[in-house]
C-alpha positions, 0 to 999 in steps of 0.5 A: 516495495519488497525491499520495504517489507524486508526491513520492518519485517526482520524486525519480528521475523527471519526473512530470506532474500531473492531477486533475479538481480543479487546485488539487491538482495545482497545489498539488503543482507549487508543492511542488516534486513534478512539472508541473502539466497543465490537460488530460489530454491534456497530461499523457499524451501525454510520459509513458512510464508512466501512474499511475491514482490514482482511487477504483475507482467512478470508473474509468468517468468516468476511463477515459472520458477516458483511453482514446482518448489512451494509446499503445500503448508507454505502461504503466498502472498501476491502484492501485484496490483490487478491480479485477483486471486483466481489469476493467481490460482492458474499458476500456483493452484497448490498453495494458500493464497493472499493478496496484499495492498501495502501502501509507501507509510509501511516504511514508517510503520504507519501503512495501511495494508489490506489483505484478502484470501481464498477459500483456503486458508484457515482461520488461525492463519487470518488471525496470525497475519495481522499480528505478523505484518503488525510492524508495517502499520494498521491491517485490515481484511477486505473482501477481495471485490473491494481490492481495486477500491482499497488500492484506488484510496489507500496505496494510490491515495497517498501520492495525491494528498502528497500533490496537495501538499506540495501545492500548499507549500508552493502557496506559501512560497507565493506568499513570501516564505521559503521553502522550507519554512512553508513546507515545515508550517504546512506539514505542523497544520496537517498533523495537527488536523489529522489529531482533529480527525481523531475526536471522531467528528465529522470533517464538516463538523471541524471545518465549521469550528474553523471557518469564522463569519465572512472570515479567511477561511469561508473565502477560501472555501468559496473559491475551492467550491468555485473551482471544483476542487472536492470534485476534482478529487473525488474523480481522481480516486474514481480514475485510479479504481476505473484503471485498477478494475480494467487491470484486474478484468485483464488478468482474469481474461488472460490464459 
């Protein structure tokens, strides 16, 4: 994910690099995506906005060697998932922190980014954010007890629905096209509900304008409602935040 940020935000801005392992940040430098750095420091010390890509095991080893060279006018922004900001604080107590959830879209400027801050943080720089992460897709500001809740549907959310498609491609193939043009027809038809999504009627509305009398449509419907599917779903998401509020009760307990 940290590499994705990289290239939609050196679009707008000057971004410098690190990773523990150089190649990565040097193979991003060679792509046109930002300056790599051979130390931390040089990478910190020029940047107003700090960007912690890192797996939430590794924020002790990272924190380590971050802390003692942040600034106290320079912002992070955590992207590990399950770690609230307090947990946070216990390893940058100086700093202006804000967490973040992007989700995969972000690689076509099409993600959902949710951001939330402490107490510290100025007015002016929650209203800069939105427009320096605009080239990533739609940002929004939640308040940081419905951070589990917005990664369960947004940034986990996306890899369910990518089930359901892949699941109505192989239906197609079941009924005798190929692969590839089951997966072409199928993503057509969720573009083009998606632009129905868009007249702000309600799903149940549109589902109704499509589902004729003793039609196709209702006898398909019949047999989702048969087999549980809009339950399956909804406690697919519900399994997602239930683990994401365990991560989060964890990193709060540890010292």
């Amino acid at each position: 994910m940290g590499g994705a940020l990289a290239k939609r935000l050196s679009q707008t801005n000057q971004i410098f690099l690190y990773n523990q392992h150089s190649n990565k940040a040097e193979q991003l430098a060679q792509a046109g995506y930002g300056k790599a750095c051979k130390e931390i420091k040089e990478a910190l010390t020029p940047a107003e906005m700090i960007i912690l890509a890192v797996k939430p095991q590794n924020l002790k080893q990272v924190a380590a060697l971050v802390k003692d060279e942040l600034q106290k006018s320079q912002m992070l922004v955590s992207l590990l998932a399950g770690t609230p900001i307090a947990a946070l604080r216990r390893y940058f107590p100086a700093a202006h922190i804000v967490r973040m959830m992007p989700n995969l879209a972000l690689t076509q400027g099409e993600g959902v980014i949710g951001l939330s801050s402490d107490d510290k943080l100025q007015e002016e720089s929650k209203e800069l954010l939105p427009k320096t992460f605009a080239t990533l897709g739609k940002v929004y500001w939640i308040p940081e007890e419905k951070m589990d809740a917005f990664t369960a549907l947004t940034s986990s959310g996306p890899a369910f629905f990518l089930m359901m498609v892949e699941a109505m491609v192989d239906a197609g193939i079941a009924m005798g096209f190929t692969a590839k043009d089951a997966q072409g027809f199928v993503c057509q038809m969720v573009q083009g509900s998606l632009a129905l999504l868009k007249t702000d009627k309600h799903p149940g509305e549109l589902k109704w304008q499509i589902a004729s009398p003793q039609g196709t449509t209702i006898a398909g419907i019949r047999k989702m409602e048969e087999l549980g599917l809009r339950g399956s779903i909804i406690n697919t998401f519900l399994a997602a935040y239930e683990y994401g509020c365990k991560l989060s009760s964890q990193s709060k307990e540890e010292k």
